[in-house]
ROMISE-348689 format. One record per residue (C-alpha): residue in one letter; x, y, z. Coordinates in Angstrom, 1 decimal. Layout:
N
[rec 'a' [X Y Z]] ...
This chain:
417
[rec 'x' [48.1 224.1 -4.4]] [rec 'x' [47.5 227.2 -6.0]] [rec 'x' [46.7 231.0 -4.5]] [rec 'x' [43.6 231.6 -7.4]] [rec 'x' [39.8 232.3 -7.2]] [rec 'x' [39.6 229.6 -9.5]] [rec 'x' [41.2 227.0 -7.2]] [rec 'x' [39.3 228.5 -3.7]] [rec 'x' [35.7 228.0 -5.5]] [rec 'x' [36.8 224.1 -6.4]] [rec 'x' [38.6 223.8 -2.6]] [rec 'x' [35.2 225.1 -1.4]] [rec 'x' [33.2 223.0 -3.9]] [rec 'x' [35.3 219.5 -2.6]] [rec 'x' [34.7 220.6 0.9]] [rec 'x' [32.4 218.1 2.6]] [rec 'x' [31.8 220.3 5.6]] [rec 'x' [30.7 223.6 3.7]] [rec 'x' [27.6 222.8 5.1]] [rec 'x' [28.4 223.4 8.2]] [rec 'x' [28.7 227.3 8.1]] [rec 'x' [25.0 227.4 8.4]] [rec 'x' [24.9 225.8 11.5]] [rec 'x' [26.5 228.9 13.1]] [rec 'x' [25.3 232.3 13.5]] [rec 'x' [28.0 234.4 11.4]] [rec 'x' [28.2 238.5 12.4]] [rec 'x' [26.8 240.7 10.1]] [rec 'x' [27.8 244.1 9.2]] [rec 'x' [24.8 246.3 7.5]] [rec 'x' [23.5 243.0 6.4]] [rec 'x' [26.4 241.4 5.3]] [rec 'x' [28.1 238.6 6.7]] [rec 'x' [31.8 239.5 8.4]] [rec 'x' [34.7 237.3 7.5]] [rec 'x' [35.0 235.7 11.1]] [rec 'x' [39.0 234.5 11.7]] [rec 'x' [38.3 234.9 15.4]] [rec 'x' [37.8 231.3 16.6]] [rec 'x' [41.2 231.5 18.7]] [rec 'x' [39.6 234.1 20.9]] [rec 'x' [35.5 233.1 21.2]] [rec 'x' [34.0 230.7 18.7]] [rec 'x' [30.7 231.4 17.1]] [rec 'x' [27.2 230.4 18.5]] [rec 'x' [25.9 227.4 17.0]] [rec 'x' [22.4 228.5 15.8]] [rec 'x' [21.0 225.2 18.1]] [rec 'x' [22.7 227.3 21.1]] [rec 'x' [19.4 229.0 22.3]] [rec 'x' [17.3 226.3 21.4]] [rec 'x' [19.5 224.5 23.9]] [rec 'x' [19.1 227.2 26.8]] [rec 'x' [15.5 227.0 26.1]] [rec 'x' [15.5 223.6 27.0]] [rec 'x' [17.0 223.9 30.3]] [rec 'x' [14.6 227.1 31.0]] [rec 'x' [11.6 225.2 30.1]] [rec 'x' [13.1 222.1 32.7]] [rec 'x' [13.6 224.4 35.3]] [rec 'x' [9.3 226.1 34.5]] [rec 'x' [8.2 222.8 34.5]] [rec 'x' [9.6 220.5 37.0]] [rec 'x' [11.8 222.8 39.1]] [rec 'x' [14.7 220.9 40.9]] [rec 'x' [12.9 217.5 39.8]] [rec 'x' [14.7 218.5 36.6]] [rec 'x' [18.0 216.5 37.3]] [rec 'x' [16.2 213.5 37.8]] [rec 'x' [13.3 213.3 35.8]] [rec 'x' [11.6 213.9 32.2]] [rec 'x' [13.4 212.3 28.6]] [rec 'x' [16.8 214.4 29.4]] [rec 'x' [17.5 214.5 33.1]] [rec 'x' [20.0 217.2 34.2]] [rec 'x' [22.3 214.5 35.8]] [rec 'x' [23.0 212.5 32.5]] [rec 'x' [24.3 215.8 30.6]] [rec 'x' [27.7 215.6 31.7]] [rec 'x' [27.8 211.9 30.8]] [rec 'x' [26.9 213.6 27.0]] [rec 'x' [29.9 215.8 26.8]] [rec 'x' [32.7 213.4 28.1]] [rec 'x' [31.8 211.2 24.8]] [rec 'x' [32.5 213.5 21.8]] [rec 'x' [35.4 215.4 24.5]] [rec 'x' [37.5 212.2 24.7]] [rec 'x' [37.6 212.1 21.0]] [rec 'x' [38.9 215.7 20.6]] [rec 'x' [41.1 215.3 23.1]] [rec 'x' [42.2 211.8 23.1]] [rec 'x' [41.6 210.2 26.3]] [rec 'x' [39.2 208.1 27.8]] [rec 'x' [35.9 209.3 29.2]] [rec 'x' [36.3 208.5 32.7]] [rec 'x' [39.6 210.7 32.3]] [rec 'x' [37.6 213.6 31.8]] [rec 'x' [35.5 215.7 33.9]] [rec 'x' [33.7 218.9 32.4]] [rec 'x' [33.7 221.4 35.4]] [rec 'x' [34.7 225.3 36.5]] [rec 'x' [36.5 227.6 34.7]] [rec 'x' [40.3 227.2 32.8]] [rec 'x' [42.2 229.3 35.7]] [rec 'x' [40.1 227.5 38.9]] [rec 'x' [41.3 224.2 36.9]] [rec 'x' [45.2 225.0 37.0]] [rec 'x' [44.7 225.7 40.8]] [rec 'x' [42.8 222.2 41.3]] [rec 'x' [45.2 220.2 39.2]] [rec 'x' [48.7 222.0 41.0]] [rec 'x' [46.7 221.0 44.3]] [rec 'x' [47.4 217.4 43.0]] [rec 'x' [49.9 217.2 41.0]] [rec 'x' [52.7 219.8 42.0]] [rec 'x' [54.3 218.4 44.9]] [rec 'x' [57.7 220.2 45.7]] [rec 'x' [60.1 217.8 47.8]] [rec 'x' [63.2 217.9 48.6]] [rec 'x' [66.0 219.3 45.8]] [rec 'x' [62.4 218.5 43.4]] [rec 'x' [60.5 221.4 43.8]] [rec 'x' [60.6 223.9 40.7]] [rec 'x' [58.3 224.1 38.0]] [rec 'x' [58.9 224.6 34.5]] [rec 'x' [57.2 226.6 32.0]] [rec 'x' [56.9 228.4 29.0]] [rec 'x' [57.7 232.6 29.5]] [rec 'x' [55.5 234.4 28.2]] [rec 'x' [52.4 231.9 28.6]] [rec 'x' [48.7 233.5 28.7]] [rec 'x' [48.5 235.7 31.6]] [rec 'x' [46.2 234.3 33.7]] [rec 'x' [48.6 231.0 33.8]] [rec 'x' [51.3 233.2 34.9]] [rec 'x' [49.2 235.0 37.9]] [rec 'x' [48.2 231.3 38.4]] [rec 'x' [51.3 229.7 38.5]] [rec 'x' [53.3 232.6 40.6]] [rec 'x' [50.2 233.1 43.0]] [rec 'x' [50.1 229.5 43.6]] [rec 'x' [53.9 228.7 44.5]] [rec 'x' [54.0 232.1 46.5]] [rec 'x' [50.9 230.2 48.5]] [rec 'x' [53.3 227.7 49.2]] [rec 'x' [55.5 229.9 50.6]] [rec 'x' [58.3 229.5 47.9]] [rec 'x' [60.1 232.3 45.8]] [rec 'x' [59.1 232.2 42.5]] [rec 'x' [62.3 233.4 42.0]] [rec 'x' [64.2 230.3 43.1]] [rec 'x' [61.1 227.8 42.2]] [rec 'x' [60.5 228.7 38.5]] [rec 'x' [62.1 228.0 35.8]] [rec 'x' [61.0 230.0 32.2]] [rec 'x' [62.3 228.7 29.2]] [rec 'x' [62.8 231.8 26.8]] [rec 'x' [63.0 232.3 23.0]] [rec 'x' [66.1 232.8 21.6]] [rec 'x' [65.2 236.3 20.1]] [rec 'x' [62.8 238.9 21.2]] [rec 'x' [59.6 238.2 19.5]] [rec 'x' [60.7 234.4 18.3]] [rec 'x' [58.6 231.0 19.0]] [rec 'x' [60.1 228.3 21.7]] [rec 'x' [61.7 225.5 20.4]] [rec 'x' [60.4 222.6 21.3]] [rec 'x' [64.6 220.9 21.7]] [rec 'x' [64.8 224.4 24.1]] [rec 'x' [61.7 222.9 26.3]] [rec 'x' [63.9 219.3 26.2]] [rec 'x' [66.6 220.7 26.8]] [rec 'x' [66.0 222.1 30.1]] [rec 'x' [64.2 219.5 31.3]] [rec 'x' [66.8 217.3 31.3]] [rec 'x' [69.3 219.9 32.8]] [rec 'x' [66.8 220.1 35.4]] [rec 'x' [65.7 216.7 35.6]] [rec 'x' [66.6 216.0 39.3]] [rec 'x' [65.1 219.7 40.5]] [rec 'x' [61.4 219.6 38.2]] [rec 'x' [58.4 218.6 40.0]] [rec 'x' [55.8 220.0 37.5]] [rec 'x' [56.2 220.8 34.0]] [rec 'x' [53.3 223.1 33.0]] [rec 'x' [53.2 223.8 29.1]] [rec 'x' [50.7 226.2 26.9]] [rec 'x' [49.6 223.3 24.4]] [rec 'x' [49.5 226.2 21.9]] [rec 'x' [51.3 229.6 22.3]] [rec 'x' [48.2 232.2 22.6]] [rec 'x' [50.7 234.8 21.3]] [rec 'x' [52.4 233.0 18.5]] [rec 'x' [50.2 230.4 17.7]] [rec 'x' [52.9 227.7 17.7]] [rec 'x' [51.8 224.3 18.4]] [rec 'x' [54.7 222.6 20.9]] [rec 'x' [55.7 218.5 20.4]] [rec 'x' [53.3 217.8 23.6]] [rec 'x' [54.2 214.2 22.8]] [rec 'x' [58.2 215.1 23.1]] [rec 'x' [57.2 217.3 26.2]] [rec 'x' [56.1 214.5 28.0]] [rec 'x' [58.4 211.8 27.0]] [rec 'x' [61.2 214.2 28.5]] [rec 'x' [58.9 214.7 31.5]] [rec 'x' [58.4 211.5 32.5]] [rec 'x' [62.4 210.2 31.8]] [rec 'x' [63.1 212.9 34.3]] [rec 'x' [60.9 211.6 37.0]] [rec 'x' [58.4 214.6 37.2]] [rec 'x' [54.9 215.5 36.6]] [rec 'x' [53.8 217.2 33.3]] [rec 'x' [50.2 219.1 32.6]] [rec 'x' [49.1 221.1 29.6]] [rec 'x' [47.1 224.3 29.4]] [rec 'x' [44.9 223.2 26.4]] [rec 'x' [42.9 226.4 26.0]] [rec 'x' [44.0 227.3 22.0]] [rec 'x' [45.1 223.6 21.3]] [rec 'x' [41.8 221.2 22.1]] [rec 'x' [39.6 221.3 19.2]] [rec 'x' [42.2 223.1 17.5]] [rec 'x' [45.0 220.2 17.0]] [rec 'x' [45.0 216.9 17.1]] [rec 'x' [45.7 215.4 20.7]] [rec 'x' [46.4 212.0 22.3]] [rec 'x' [46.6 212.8 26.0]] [rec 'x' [46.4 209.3 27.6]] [rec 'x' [49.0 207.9 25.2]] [rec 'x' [51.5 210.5 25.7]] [rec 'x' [50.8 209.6 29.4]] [rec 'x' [50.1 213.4 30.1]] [rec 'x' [49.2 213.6 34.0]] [rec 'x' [46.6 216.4 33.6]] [rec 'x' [45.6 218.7 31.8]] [rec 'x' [42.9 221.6 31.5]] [rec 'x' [40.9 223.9 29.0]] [rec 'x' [38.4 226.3 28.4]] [rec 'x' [35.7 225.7 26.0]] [rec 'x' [34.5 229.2 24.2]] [rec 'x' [37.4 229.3 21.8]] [rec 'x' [37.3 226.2 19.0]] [rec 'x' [34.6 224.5 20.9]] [rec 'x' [32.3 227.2 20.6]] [rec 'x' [31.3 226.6 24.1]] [rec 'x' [30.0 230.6 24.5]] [rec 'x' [31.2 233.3 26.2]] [rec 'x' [32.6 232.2 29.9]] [rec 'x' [31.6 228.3 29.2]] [rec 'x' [32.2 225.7 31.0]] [rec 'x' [36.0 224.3 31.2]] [rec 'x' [37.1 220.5 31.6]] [rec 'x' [40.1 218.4 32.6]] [rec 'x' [41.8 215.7 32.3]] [rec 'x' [43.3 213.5 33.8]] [rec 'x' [45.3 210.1 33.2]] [rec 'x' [43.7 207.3 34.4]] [rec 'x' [46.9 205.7 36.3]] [rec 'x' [45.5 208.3 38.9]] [rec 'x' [42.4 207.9 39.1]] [rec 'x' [42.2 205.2 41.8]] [rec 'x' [45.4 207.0 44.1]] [rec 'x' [43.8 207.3 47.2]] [rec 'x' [47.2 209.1 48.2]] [rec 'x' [46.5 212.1 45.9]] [rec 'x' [46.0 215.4 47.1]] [rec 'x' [42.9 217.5 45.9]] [rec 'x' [40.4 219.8 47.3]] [rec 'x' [37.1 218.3 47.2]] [rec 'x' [33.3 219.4 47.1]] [rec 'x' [30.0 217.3 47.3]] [rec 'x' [30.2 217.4 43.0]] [rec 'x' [33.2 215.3 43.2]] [rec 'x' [31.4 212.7 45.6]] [rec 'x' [30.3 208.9 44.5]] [rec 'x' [27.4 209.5 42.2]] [rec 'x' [25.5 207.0 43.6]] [rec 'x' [25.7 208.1 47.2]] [rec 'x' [26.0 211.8 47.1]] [rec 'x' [22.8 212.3 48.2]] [rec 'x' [23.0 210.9 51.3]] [rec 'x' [25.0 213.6 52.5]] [rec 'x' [27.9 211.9 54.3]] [rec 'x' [30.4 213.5 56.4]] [rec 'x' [33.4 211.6 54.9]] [rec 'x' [34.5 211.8 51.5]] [rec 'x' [34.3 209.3 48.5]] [rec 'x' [35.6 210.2 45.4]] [rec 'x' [33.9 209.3 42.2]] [rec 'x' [36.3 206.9 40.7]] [rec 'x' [36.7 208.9 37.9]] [rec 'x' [37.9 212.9 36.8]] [rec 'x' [34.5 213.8 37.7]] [rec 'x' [36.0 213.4 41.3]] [rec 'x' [37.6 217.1 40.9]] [rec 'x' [34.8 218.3 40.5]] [rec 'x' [33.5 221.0 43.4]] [rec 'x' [30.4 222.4 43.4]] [rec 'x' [26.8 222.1 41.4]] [rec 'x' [28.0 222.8 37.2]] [rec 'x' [25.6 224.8 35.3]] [rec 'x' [23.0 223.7 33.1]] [rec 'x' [22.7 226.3 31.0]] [rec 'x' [26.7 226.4 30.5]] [rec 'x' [26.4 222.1 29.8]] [rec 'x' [23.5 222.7 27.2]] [rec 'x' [25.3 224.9 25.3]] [rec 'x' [28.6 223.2 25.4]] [rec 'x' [26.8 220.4 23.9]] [rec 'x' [25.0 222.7 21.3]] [rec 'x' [28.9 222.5 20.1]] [rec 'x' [29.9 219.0 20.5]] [rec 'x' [26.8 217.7 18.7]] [rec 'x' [28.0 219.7 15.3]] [rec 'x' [31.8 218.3 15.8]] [rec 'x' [29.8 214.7 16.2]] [rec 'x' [28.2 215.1 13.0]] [rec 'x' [31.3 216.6 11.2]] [rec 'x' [33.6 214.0 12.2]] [rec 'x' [37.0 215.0 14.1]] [rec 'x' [39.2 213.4 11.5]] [rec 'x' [37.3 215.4 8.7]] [rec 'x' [37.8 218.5 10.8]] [rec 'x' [41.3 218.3 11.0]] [rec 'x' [41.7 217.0 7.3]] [rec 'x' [40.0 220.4 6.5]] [rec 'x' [42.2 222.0 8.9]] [rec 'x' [45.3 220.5 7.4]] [rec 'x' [43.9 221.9 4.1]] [rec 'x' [42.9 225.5 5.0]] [rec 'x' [46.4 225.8 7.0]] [rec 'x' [48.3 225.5 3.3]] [rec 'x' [45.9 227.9 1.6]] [rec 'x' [46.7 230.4 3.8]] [rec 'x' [50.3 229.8 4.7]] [rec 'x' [50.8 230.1 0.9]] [rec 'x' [48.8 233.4 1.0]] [rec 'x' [50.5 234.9 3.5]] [rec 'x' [54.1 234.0 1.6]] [rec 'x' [53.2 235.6 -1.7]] [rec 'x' [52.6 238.4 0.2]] [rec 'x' [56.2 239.0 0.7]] [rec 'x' [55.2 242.6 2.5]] [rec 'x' [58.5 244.1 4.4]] [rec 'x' [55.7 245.9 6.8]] [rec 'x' [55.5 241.8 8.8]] [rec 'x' [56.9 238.9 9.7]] [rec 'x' [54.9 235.7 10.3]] [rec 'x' [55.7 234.5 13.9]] [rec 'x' [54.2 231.3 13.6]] [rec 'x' [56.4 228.5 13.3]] [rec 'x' [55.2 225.7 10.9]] [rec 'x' [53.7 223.7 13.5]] [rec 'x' [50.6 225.0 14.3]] [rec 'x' [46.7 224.9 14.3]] [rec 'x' [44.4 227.4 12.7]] [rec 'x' [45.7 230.4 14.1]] [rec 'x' [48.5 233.1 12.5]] [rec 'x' [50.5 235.2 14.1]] [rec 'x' [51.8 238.4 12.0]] [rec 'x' [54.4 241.0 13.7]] [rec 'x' [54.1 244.1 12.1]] [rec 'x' [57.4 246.3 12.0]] [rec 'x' [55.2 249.2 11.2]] [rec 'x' [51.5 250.6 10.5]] [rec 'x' [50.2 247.3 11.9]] [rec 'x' [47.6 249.4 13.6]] [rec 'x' [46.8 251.1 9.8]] [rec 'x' [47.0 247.1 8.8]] [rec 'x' [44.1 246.1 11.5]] [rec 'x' [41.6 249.1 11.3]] [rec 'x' [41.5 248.7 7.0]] [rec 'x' [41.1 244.8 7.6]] [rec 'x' [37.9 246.0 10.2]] [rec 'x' [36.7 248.1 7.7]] [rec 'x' [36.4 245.5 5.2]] [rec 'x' [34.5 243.1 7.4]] [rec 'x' [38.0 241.6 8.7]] [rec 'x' [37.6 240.3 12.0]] [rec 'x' [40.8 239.7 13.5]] [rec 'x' [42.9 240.3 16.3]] [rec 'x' [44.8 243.4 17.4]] [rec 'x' [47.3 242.3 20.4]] [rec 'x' [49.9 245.1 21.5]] [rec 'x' [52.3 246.2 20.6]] [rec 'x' [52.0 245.1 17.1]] [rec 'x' [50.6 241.4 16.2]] [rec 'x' [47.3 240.9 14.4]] [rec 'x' [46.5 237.3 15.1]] [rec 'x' [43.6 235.4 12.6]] [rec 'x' [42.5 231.8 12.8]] [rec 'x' [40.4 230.7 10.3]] [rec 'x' [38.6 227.6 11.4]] [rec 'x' [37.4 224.5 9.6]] [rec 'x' [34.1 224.3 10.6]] [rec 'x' [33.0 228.0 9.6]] [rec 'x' [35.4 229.4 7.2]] [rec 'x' [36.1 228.7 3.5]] [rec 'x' [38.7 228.8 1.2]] [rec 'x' [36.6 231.7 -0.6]] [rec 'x' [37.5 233.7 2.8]] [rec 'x' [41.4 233.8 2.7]] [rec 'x' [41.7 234.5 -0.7]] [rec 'x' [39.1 237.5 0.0]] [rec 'x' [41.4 238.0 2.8]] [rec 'x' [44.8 237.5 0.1]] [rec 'x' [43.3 239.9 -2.0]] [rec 'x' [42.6 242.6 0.8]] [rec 'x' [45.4 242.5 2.3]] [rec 'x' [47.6 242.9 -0.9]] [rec 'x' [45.3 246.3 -1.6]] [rec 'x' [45.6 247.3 2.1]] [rec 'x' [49.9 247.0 1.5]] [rec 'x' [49.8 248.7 -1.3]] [rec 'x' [48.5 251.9 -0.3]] [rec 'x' [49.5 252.6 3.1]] 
């Protein structure tokens, strides 16, 4: 591989899903497209998204609530349309997935049934430094419990100040804690960093030492490849506006392994959503779980947030998941050699070599200077204090032709601040 014009025209000319950047609606600055590397924060819209809302607006004109039931795409099969192309992604089965809520009201559900603090076995272990909202999460929800977060949680830390977890660290503490773990709960992929953790490894150490494991999957599913009910991963959760292109607040999932599925034992908070399809409307006092994930499930999902979920999935069906990621693997050496030759004493990458799309760059200086010249030349990227700018360009709407545009900018931008 070589870090030329030349070679990013024939990458892009070889590339079986260049097409595919027409399906989405690319930002445009004074008529001219923006270079999007943003897909680790909120993926484009798919240009089939408001088509898709349409729909459902039109159902609800025309046949009011009838709409679930009734006409050639009854609201009540959607969900049945997403679990399909989401166990691919994710690798699971369908009935191990139910597409419901949002990412953080997931994490509460799923520690409802799966953390389970007895005895000298009632600490959870997780990553420091995790997204935010799975910190408040996690702290909130032991503190519920009345326990000290304190004496109940266990962080594994970097080595060094601004370094990526190792995955042997993660092991490691697992099995020094093995008798004293209830939950692991791991980031699938570092927000921050952008490192990619052994989730296999993870829960091979999880389940020798006797306790549960679940994954925060927000930057990881669509973004890496995943096989969740062969690593025997009890749970695990996601949003779906980053590399699912979901939209803005969309709809989240989860999953959850099919050994559980028929434990009448399990604790969970229930809502008439999570009923037995086939008798929910016959309102019963007692509760029967769907006998699958959809069973988490609480109140009515949104239309509107299903539609364009599946807006999404549809172009992932037609691209092919392995092809993604074959692109991914691709576009991941293009810029990882770009960001090499580079060689700029002003950064260091952060992100380790396993990874998905995104980069993380620590600036020693002027990384502010770095970010706003990058804006100005139709950059968009990622500013996260103090002084990371984070870019992920993504298979299914970024070429080759855009990281060496981006190469070539940022070797100007280096040069004269």
């Amino acid at each position: 591989m070589e870090l030329t014009k030349k070679y990013a025209d024939q990458l892009d000319k070889e590339d079986v899903l260049s097409g595919f950047r027409k399906k989405f609606i690319i930002p445009e600055q004074d008529g001219v497209q923006r270079t999007y590397f943003l897909g680790n924060s909120l993926g484009l819209q798919p240009k089939t998204t408001a088509h898709a809302i349409d729909y459902i607006l039109h159902q609800w004109g025309n046949e009011g609530v009838e709409s679930f039931f009734k006409g050639e795409r009854p609201w009540m099969e959607l969900h049945d349309q997403l679990v399909g192309p989401l166990s691919v992604i994710a690798g699971a089965q369908k009935q191990e997935i139910s597409v419901m809520s949002q990412l953080t009201v997931n994490i509460h559900l799923m520690f409802v049934s799966f953390f389970k603090p007895q005895g000298k076995r009632n600490k959870m272990l997780v990553e420091a430094k995790a997204f935010p909202s799975d910190q408040y999460a996690v702290i909130s929800y032991l503190e519920h419990l009345g326990l000290n977060p304190a004496e109940h949680l266990i962080e594994i830390q970097p080595k060094q100040e601004g370094a990526a977890i190792q995955d042997e660290d993660i092991v490691a503490a697992i099995e020094k804690h093995a008798d004293e773990i209830a939950l692991v709960f791991i980031g699938g992929v570092n927000y921050y960093t952008g490192q990619l953790f052994d989730l296999e490894r993870i829960a091979k150490a999880s389940k020798q030492a006797g306790a549960m494991v679940g994954y925060d999957l927000a930057h990881a599913i669509g973004n890496a490849e995943l096989k969740l009910h062969d690593w025997g991963v009890d749970f695990a959760c996601w949003c779906s506006y980053k590399y699912l292109n979901g939209g803005p607040g969309a709809v989240g999932a989860i999953f959850v392994h099919d050994t559980h599925l028929h434990n009448k034992q399990i604790n969970r908070l229930t809502g008439w959503w999570g009923y037995k399809k086939e008798e929910r409307f016959k309102m019963h006092k007692s509760f029967n779980p769907a006998p699958d994930a959809t069973s988490w499930q609480l109140g009515t999902p949104s239309m509107i947030l299903y539609a364009c979920l599946k807006a999404s999935l549809q172009i992932f069906e037609e691209a092919g998941w392995k092809t993604v990621l074959d692109k991914q693997a691709k576009v991941k050496s293009f810029l990882d050699l770009s960001i090499q030759t580079l060689r700029s004493p002003l950064f260091t990458c952060l992100t380790p070599a396993s990874r998905g799309c995104q980069v993380s760059l620590l600036f020693h200086e002027k990384g502010r200077q770095v970010y706003d010249r990058l804006f100005e030349k139709g950059f968009m990227v990622d500013w996260r204090e103090p002084n990371v700018i984070r870019l992920a360009p993504v298979p299914l709407y970024n070429s080759f032709n855009d990281i060496w545009n981006f190469h070539q900018s940022m070797e100007e931008i280096l040069a004269s601040i």
